[in-house]
Structure formats: structure tokens, C-alpha cells
N, C-alpha and C positions, 0 to 999 in steps of 0.2 A: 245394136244398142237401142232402148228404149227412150223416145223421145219423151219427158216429162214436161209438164209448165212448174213443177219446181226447178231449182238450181241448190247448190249450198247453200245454207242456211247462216246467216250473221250470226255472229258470235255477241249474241246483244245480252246483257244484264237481262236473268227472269224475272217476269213478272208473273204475282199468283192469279189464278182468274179461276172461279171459280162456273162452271158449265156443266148443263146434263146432257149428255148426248146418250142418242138409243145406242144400244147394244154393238147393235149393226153397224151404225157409222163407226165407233171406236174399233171395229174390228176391220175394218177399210181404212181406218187411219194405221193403224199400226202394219197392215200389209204396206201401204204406201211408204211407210218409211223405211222397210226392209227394203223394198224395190230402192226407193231414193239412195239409202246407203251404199247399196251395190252398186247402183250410179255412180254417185259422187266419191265414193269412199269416205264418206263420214259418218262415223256413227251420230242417228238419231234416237237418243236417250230415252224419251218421250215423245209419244206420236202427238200429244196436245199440241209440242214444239208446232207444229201445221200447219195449226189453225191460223195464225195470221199472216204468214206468208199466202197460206191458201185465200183468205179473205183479200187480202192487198192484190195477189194476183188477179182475184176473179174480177172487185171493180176496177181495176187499172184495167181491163179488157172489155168492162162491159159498155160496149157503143152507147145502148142505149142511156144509160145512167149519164155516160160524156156529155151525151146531147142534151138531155133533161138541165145537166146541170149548169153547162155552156146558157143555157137557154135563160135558167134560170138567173145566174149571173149576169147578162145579157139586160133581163128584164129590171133585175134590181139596179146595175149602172144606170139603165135609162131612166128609170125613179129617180135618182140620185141627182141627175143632172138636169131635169126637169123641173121647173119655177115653180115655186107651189103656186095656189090657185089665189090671187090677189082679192086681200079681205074686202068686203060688201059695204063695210065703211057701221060705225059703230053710231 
């Protein structure tokens, strides 16, 4: 069995998105969802279906963006909590 980073796919309300993809990708997308179906046994209607599962998987995995944004959030709490700079008097 082939190991995928998809799973089934939620049964969620579509939403229309409008996107140009080359050639190429939509035709890597619609293999990937033959392979997927065979998997899961679900038929994938629409290989667009993909795209945010694919997206959501990829940053839920990307360390780097974790730590950036860990970091990031990090540095705004510390703004936050931080006194502002005591006025110089008017």
C-alpha cells in the first residue's frame, strides 16, 4: 500500500475558488486523486478537491514556518507585555 500525506477527505460544503494552475500540475493533481481513491476508497470528484488539504498538510508540517511563527508570536506577546516607553513629560 502506498503511503500518502493525504487521508479521506471531509465531507465539507464546496467552496468556489477560482485558480490557474499550469498544465502540469492539474495533471499531477488528478493522478494523485486516482491513486488517493484507490487508497481510501473514495471517490475524488475533483482533483481541485486537493488543494487545501494539500495546503493545510504542507504548513501543518512545515518546521520552518512553526518556528518563524512560534517566534513571531513570541515576539509580539513580549511587545504586549512590555510598558510602553514613559512620556518625556509635555
Amino acid at each position: 500500500m502506498t503511503k500518502l500525506k493525504l487521508g479521506p477527505l471531509p465531507d465539507d460544503k464546496p467552496v468556489k475558488v477560482t485558480l490557474e494552475l499550469p498544465a502540469s500540475l492539474h495533471r499531477d493533481l488528478a493522478a494523485y486523486a486516482e491513486v488517493l481513491s484507490r487508497e481510501t476508497g473514495q471517490t475524488v470528484a475533483d482533483p481541485v478537491r486537493l488543494i487545501v488539504p494539500m495546503l493545510e498538510r504542507f504548513i501543518a508540517t512545515d518546521r520552518g514556518f512553526a518556528r518563524a511563527r512560534r517566534q513571531s508570536g513570541a515576539s509580539a506577546a513580549k511587545d504586549a507585555r512590555s510598558p510602553s516607553a514613559p512620556d518625556s513629560g509635555s
